[in-house]
N, C-alpha and C positions, 0 to 999 in steps of 0.2 A: 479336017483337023478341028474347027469350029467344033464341032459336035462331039469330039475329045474331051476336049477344053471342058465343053459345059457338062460333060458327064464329072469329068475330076472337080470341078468345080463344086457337085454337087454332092459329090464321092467326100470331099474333104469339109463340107457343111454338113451335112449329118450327121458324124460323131459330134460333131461339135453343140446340134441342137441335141443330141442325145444326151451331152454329157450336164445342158442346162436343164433337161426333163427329170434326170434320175442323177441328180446328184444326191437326193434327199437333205437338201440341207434346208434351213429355217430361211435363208436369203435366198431363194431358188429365184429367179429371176422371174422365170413364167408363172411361179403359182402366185407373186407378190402385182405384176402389173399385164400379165398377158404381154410381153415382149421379151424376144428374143434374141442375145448378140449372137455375132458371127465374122468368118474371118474365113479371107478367101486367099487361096495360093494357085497360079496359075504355072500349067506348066511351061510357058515363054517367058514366065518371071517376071512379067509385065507388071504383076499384083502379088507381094510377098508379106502374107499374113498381113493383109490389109482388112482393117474391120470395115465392116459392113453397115448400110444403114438396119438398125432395128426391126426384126420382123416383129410385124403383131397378131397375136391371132383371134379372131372376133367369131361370132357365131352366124359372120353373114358370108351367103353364099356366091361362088366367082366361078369362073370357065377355069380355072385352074385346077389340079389337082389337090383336092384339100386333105391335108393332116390331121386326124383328130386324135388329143390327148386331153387326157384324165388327170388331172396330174397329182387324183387322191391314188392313184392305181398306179402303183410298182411294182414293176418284173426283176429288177438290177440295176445295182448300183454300179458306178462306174469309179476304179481306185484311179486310174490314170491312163496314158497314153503314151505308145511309143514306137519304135520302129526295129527292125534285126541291122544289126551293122555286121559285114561281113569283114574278114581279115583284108580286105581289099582296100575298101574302105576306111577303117581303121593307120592301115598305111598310109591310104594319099593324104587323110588328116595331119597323121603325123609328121609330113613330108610338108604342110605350110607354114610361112612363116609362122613365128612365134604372136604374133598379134593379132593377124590372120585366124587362126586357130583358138585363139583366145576367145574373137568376135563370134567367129562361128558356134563354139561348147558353150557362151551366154545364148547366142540366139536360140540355139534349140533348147536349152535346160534352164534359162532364169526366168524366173516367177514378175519380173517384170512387163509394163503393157504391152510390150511390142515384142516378146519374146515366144516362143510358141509355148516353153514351159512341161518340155517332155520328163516322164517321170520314171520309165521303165524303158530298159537293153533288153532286147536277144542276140545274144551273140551262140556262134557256130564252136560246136569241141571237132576241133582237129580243121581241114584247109575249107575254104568254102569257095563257092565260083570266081570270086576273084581274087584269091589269093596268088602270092608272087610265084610260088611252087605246092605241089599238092603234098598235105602231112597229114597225119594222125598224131596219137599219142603211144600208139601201138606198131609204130612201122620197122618192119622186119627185113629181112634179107632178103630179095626175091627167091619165088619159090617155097620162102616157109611163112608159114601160119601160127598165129599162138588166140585159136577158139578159147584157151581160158582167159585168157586176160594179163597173164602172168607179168608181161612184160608193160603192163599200160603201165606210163612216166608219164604227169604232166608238165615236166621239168624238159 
């Protein structure tokens, strides 16, 4: 499990230093001081979007795996980040209290420091795995089919 931990661990800091390499912005964090923030979530919750001490990155060599960036050299920019919420999901949100849920839609979407600050939804057209029953927008009578589309309501 340890060894989970530190794969997601690292799984969940790398977009994060990706998103300080190619933001292209004039305050870029690493083309201004060679340091990099970060913010780590575990999955025992032990550590929830807790920042990180500073990496920095020097030109001297370590037993570690090193990363080298360019930071005159851009492949992509990066607009934002986010996750797929399934109908499932979306339920048991709506299903907590009122303050509850409040807490929760700042932590993931407010641009404040302790916020993750997500910018972008996918969400699912018609049931997804965790939905309460399975739908479409197209569902028919058993036994009939409508291949044109005739009858898709998203109503």
């Amino acid at each position: 499990m340890k060894n989970i931990n530190k794969k997601l661990q690292i799984l969940v800091l790398l977009p994060l230093i990706a998103m300080q390499f190619n933001c292209g912005s004039s305050t870029n964090t690493l083309q201004n001081t060679g340091k990099v923030s970060s913010w780590i979530t575990t999955t025992d919750e032990t550590s929830k979007l807790k920042k990180q001490p500073e990496l920095v990155f020097t030109s001297e060599t370590n037993s570690n795996q090193t990363i080298e960036v360019n930071p005159s050299e851009k492949f992509q920019t990066i607009e934002g980040f986010g996750f797929s919420l399934t109908g499932g999901s979306a339920q048991a949100i709506k299903k907590l209290d009122k303050s509850k849920r409040e807490a929760l839609l700042q932590e993931l979407f407010s641009r404040k420091e302790d916020a993750i600050g997500l910018s972008y939804l996918r969400i699912s057209i018609g049931a997804s795995d965790l939905n309460e029953k399975v739908f479409s927008y197209d569902d028919m009578p058993e036994g009939q089919t409508d291949l044109k589309l005739e009858h898709f309501n998203l109503g």
